[in-house]
C-alpha positions in Angstrom: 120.3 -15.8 50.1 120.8 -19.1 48.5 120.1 -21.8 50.7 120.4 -25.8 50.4 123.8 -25.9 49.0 126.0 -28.9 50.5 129.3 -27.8 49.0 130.0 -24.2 48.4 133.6 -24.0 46.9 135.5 -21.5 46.9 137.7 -20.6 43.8 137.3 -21.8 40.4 140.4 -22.4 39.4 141.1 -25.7 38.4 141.5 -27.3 41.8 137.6 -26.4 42.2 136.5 -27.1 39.3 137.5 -30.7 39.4 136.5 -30.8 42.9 132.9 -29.6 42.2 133.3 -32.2 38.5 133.6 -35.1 41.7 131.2 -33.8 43.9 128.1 -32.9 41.5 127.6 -36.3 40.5 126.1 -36.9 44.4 125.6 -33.6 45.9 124.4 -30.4 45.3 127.2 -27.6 44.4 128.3 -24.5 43.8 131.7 -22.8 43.2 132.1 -18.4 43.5 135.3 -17.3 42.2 136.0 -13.7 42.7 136.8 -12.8 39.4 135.1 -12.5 36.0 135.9 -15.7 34.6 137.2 -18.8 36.7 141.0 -19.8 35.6 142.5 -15.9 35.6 145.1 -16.6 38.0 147.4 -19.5 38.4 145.7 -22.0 36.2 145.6 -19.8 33.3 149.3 -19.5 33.6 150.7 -23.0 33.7 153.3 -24.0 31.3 151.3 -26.9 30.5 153.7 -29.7 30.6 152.7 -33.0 32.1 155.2 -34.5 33.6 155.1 -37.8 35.6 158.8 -37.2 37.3 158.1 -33.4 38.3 157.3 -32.7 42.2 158.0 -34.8 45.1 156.3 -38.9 45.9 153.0 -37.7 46.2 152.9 -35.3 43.3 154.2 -37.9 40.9 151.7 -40.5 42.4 148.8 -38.0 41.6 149.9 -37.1 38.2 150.5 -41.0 37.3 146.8 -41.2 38.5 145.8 -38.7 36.5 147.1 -40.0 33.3 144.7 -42.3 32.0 141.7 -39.5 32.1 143.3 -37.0 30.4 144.3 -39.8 27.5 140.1 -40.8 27.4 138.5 -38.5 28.7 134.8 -39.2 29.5 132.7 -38.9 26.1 132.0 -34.8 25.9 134.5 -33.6 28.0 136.2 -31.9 25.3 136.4 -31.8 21.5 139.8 -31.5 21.3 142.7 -34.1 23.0 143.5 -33.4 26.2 147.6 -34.3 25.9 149.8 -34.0 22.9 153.2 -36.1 23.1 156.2 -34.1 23.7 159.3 -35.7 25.2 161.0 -34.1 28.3 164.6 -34.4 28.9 166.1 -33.3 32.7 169.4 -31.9 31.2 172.6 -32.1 33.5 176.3 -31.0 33.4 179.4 -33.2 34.1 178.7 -31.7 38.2 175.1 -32.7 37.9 175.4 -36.5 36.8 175.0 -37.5 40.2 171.0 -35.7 40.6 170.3 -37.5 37.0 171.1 -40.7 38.7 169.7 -39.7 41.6 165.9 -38.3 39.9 165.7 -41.7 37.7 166.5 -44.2 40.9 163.3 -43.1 42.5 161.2 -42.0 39.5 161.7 -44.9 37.8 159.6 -46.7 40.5 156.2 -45.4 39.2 157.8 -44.3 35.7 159.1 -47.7 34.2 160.1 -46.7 30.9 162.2 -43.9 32.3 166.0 -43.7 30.8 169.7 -42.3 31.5 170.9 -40.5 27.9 174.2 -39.7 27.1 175.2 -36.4 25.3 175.0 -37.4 21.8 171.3 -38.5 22.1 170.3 -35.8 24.0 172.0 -33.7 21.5 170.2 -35.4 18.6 166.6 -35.4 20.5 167.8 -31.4 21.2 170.0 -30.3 18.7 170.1 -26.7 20.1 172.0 -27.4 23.4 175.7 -26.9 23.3 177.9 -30.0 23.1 180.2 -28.5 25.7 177.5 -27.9 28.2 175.3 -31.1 28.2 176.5 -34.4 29.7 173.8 -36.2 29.8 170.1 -36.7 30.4 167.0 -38.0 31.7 164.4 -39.1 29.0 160.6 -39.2 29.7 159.1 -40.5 26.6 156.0 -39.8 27.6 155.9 -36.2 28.3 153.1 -34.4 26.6 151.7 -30.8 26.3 148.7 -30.1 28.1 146.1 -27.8 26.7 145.3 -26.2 30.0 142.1 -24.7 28.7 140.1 -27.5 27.7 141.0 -29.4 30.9 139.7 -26.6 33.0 136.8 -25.9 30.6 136.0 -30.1 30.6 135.8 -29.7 34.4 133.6 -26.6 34.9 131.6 -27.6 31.7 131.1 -31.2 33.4 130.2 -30.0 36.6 127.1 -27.8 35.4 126.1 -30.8 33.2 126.1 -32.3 36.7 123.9 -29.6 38.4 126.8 -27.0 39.9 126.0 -23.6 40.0 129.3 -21.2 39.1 129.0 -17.5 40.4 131.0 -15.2 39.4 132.3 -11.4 40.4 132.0 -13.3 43.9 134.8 -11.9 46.0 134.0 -13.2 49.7 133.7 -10.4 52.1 133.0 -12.7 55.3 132.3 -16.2 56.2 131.0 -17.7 59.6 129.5 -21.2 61.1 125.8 -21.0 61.9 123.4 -24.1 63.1 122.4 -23.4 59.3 125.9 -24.4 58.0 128.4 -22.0 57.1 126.8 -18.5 55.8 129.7 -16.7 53.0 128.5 -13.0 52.4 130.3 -12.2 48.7 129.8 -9.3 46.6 127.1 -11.4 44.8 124.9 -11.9 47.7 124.7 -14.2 50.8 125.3 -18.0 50.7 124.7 -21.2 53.1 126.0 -24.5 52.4 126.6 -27.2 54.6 130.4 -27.2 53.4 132.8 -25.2 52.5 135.7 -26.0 50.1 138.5 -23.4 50.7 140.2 -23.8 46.8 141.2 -20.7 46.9 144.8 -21.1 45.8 147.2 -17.9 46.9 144.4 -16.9 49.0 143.6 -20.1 51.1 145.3 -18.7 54.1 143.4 -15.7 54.1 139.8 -17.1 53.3 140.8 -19.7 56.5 141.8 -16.2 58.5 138.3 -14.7 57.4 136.4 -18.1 58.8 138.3 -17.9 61.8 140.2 -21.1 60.7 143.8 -21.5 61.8 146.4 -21.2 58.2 148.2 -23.7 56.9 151.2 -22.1 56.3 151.0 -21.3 52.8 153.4 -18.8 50.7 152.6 -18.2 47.4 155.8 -18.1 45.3 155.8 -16.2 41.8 156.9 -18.3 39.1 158.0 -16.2 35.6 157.8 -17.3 32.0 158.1 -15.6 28.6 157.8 -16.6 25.1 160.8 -15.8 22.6 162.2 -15.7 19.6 165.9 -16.6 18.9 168.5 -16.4 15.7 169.1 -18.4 13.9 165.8 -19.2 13.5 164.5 -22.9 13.4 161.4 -25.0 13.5 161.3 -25.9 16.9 157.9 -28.1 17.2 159.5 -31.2 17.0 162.0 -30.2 19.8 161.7 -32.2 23.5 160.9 -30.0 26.6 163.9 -29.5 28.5 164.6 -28.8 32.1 167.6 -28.4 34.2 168.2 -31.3 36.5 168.7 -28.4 39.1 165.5 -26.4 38.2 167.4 -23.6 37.5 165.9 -22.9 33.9 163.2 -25.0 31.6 161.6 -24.4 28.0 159.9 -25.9 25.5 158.0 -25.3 22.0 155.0 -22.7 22.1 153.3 -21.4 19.1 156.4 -21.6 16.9 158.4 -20.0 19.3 160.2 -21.2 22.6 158.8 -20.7 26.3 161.2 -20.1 28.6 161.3 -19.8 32.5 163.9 -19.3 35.4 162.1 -22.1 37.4 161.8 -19.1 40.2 160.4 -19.4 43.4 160.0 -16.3 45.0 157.8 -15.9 47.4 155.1 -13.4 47.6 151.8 -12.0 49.2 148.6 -13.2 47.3 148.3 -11.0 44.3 147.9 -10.6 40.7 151.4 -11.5 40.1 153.6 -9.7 37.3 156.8 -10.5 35.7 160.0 -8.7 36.5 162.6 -7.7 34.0 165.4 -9.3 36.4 163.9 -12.7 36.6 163.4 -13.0 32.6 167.3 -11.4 32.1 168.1 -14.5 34.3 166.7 -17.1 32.9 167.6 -15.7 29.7 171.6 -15.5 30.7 170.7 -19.2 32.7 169.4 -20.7 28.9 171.6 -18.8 26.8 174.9 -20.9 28.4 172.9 -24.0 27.6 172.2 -23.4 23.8 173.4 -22.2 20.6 171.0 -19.5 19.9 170.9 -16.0 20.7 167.5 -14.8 22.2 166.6 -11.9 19.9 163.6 -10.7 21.3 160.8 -11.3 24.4 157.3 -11.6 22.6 155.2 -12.3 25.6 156.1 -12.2 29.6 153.7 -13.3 32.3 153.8 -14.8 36.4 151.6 -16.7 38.4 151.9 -17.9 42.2 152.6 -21.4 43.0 151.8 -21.8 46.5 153.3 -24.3 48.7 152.9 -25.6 52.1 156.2 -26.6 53.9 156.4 -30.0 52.8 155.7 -29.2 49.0 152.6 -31.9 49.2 149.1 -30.3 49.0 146.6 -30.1 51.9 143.4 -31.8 51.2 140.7 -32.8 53.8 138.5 -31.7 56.8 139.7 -29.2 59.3 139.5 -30.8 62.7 138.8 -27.5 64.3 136.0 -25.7 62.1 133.1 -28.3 61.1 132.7 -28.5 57.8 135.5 -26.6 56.5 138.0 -28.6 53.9 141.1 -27.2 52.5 141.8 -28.3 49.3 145.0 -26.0 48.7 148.8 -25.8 48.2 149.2 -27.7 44.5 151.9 -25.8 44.3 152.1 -25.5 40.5 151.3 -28.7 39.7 147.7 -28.2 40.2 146.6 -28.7 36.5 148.7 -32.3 35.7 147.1 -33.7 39.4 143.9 -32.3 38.5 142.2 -36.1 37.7 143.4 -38.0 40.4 142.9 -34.7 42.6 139.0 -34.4 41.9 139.1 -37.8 42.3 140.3 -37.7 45.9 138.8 -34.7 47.5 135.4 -36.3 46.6 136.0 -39.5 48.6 137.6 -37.3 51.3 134.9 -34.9 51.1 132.0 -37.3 51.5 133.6 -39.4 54.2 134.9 -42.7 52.2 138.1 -44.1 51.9 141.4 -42.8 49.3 140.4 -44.3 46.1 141.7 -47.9 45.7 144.0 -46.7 42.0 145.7 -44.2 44.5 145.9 -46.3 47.8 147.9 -48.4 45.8 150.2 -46.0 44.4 150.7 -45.1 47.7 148.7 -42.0 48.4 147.0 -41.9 52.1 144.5 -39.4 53.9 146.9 -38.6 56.4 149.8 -37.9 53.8 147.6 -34.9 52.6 145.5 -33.7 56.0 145.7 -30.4 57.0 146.2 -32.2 60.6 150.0 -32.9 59.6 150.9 -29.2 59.7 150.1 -28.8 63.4 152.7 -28.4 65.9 153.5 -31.3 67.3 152.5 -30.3 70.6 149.1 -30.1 69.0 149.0 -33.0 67.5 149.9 -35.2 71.2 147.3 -33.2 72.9 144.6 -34.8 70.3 146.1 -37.9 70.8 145.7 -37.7 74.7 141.9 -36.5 74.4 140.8 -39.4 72.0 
């Protein structure tokens, strides 16, 4: 039984793995994930866009945050860039004109070089939408490509430079408070740490259930994409990400081919989620109005689960019932593009000091993200009438 451990996380996807980055540099840390290889779920499924107008306030705050790591990273964090320019264009109809205004009026705030596009430069900057479907657009020169793997790799690779342990095959069986700390039996053997980091994505709820902790609230909601090929053929690397205004469709340049997704939301149990045929035939009838291609075949199909709490913002910090416990959950598929400013931040929260000064003044508070918020309200005036 491994003992002296001050912060045992829970799941290495890449919300632990830039947690335990933070944390190794001043504590002693380890991270069991319960599969094979940290990243097999959700954050080896992104779509790898980042995106500094996606998500709501506090997800745009994060990913502006997170902007200037991934540009320089730390010197061997990764052999390879982190971000490779692609524009992104938020598409809309005559009917939708009024959420393209709407998106760059409060974007704009922490995305200054933000623009309105009519049809014919969209058109030009995408050449495969239809002229009688696109009315205008919302250009984000900045947009890049993420490669997901070396981010997560940088982290995990960073955080055993720093001392972490990473065990692995370490599905968590049962987990309870002692005077030692909290004691997490896992199918790799018995652990105490002082803390416990519940980053388990889909399964936060139910790792909080096993500890006794009260649940956030959390529904996991599969999201589908697929890689395709299309006729007539055309070299599509130079070719903007584009997104409905709506979120009823996206894709982008993959490989030489195009990525495509509905943009679903469907919510499911915790699982190892799987495409369905219906959600790819929709997004491919959603695209195929859009464009002037015919999709000619599906080369590649995969889900993941996106998991949200009610007010789409994650949940980072102490549990004020369970000592010791911190949620660090609900991303909700932006988990990879906040993954910087996120490490970052559950540090500081983690250790007791204040919301770093770069995202205090971008507007990010404790209290925006602490699992405290999503208590009844009753619960929350009965705290404030004991202290």
């Amino acid at each position: 039984m491994d003992t002296g451990v001050e912060f045992l996380i829970i799941g290495g996807g890449i919300a632990g793995a830039s947690a335990a980055y933070e944390l190794a540099a001043n504590a002693r840390v380890m991270i069991l994930e319960r599969e094979s290889q940290p990243g097999y779920h959700s954050t080896g499924r992104s779509a790898a866009v980042f995106t500094e107008i996606y998500g709501n306030v506090v997800i745009r705050a994060l990913t502006v945050a997170s902007a200037d790591f991934f540009l320089d990273p730390p010197q061997g964090f990764s052999d390879h860039p982190l971000l490779s320019p692609r524009p992104l264009i938020m598409i809309g109809r005559h009917d939708q004109r009024g959420r393209v205004e709407q998106l760059h009026e409060v974007a704009v705030q922490l995305v200054p070089n933000l623009r309105i596009i009519e049809r014919e430069e969209v058109l030009k900057l995408s050449p495969i939408l239809r002229a009688d479907y696109v009315a205008c657009g919302l250009l984000e020169p900045n947009s890049s490509d993420m490669d997901v793997h070396a981010i997560h790799s940088g982290f995990l690779r960073g955080a055993r430079a720093r001392g972490a342990q990473i065990v692995s095959n370490a599905e968590v069986r049962d987990l309870q408070r002692s005077r030692e700390g909290w004691v997490v039996d896992t199918s790799a053997g018995k652990f105490v740490a002082r803390h416990v980091v519940n980053a388990a994505g889909a399964w936060a709820d139910a790792l909080a259930e096993l500890a006794g902790v009260r649940p956030i609230g959390l529904v996991p909601k599969r999201r589908t994409a697929f890689t395709f090929s299309f006729d007539p053929a055309a070299a599509v690397d130079p070719w903007p990400t584009v997104i409905d205004v709506s979120e009823q469709f996206y894709f982008k340049p993959e490989g030489g081919k195009l990525l495509g997704s509905p943009a679903d939301e469907t919510p499911s149990p915790p699982c190892d989620a799987q495409p369905e045929e219906l959600d790819i035939a929709i997004a491919i009838d959603r695209i195929s109005a859009a464009v002037n291609f015919d999709v000619k075949t599906v080369d590649s199909r995969w889900a993941g689960l996106r998991s949200f709490v009610h007010d789409k913002t994650p949940v980072v910090g102490f549990d004020d019932d369970a000592e010791g416990f911190f949620w660090l959950a609900a991303q909700g598929g932006y988990g990879i593009q906040t993954s910087a400013a996120m490490g970052r931040l559950a540090a500081a929260l983690a250790f007791g000091k204040n919301v770093p000064a770069d995202l205090s003044a971008l507007g990010i508070s404790a209290d925006l993200l602490s699992p405290s918020r999503l208590r009844p309200a009753h619960d929350q005036q009965k705290t404030r009438s004991i202290n």
